[in-house]
C-alpha positions as CSV (number, residue, x, y, z in Angstrom):
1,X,11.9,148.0,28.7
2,X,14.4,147.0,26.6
3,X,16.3,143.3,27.6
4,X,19.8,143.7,28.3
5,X,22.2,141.4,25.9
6,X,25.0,139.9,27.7
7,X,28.5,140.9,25.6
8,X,29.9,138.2,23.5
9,X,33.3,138.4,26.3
10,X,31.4,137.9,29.8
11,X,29.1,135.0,27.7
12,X,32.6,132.9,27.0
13,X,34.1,134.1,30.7
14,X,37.3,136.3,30.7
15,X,40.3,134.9,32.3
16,X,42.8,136.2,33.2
17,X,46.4,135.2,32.3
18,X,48.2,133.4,34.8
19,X,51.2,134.2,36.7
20,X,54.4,132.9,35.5
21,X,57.9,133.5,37.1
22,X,61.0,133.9,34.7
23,X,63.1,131.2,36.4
24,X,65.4,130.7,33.8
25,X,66.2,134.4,33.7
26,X,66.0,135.0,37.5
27,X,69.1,131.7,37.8
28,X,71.0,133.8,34.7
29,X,71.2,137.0,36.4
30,X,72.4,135.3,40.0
31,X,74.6,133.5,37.8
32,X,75.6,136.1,36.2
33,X,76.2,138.8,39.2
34,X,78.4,135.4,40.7
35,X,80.5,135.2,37.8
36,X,81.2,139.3,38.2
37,X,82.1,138.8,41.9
38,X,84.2,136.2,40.8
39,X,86.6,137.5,38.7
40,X,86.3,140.9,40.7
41,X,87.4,139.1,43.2
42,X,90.4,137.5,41.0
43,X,91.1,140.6,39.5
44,X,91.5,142.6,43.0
45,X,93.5,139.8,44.5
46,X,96.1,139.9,41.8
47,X,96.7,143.3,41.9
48,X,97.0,143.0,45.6
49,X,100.0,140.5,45.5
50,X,101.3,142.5,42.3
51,X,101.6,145.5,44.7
52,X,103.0,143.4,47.2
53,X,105.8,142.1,45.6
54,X,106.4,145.5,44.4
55,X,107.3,146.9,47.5
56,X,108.5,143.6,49.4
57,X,107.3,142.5,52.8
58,X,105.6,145.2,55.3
59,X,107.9,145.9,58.3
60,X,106.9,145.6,61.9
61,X,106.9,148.1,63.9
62,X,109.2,148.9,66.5
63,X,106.3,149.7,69.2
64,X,104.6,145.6,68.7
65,X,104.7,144.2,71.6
66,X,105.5,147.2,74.2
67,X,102.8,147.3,76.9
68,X,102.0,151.1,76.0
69,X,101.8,152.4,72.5
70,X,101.2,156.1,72.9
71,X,98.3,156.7,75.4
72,X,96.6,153.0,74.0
73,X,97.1,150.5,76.3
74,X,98.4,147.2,74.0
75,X,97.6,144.6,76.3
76,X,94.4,142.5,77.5
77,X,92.9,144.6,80.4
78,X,92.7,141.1,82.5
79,X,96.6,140.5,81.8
80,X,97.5,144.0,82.1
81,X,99.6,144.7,86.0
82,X,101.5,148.0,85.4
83,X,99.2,149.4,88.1
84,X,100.2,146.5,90.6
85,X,104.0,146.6,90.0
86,X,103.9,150.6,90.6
87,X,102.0,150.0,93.5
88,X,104.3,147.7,94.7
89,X,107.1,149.8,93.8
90,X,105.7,152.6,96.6
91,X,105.0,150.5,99.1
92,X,108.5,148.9,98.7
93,X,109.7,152.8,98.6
94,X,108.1,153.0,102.0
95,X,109.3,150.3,103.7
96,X,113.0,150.5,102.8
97,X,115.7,153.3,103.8
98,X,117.8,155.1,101.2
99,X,119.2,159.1,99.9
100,X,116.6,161.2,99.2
101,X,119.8,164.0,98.6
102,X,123.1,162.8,99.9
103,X,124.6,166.5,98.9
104,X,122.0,167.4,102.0
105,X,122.4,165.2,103.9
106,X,118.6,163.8,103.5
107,X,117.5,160.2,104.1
108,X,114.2,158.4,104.1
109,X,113.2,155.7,106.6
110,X,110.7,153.5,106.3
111,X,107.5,154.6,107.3
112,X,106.3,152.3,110.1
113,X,109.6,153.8,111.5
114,X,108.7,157.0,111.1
115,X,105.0,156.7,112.5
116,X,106.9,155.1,115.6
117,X,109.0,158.0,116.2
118,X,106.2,160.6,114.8
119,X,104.3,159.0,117.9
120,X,106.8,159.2,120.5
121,X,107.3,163.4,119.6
122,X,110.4,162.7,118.0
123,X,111.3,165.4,115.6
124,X,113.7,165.6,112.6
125,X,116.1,168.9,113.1
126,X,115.5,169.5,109.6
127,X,112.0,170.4,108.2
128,X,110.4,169.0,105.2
129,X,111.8,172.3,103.0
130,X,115.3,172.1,104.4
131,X,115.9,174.7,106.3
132,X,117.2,174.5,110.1
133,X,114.5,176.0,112.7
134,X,116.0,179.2,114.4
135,X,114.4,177.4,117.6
136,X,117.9,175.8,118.2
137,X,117.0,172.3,118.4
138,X,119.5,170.1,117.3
């Protein structure tokens, strides 16, 4: 059998070449990619206020500031009391007395009053559509 000669490269050892990391070009291209932004940046806010003085200040809108815009309610949902004051609007509705048609001769009453009587059989001589019962009440 015939000996087996190492090769001259495994006798010295290969090694391999070390890692290195291009710092110096990695910092240039961040640096570089800044300095775009930068005067992208510059460049975009220029032409921003040359556009603005162009056409002069935006107005306001009428609608700023109503409660409703639309079907969007505009205010905080915590702050907002639409609901309540409508509320409060019918229950004051019921409890006062006024014209419902003065041509007819119509009236509400408020409506504890009219539970009262509703109670005690009293009965309006008028129905609720207006015509006069053929019953002949008064």
């Amino acid at each position: 059998m015939s000996a087996v000669h190492p090769s001259p490269s495994s006798a010295h050892g290969v090694r391999s070449e070390e890692d290195q990391v291009p710092v110096v070009r990695i910092l240039l291209v961040g640096l570089g990619a800044l300095l775009v932004f930068f005067l992208g940046s510059v460049a975009a806010v220029g032409y921003l206020r040359a556009r603005q003085q162009e056409r002069g200040p935006i107005a306001i809108p009428e609608e700023v500031g109503e409660s409703k815009i639309g079907l969007v309610e505009q205010q905080i949902f915590d702050l907002a009391v639409r609901g309540e004051r409508a509320q409060e609007k019918k229950r004051e509705r019921l409890g006062s007395t006024g014209w419902v048609d003065k041509k007819a001769g119509v009236a509400h009453i408020p409506i504890a009053e009219a539970m009262r009587l509703v109670a005690r059989g009293v009965r309006s001589a008028i129905p609720a559509g207006g015509e006069s019962t053929s019953g002949g009440q008064p």
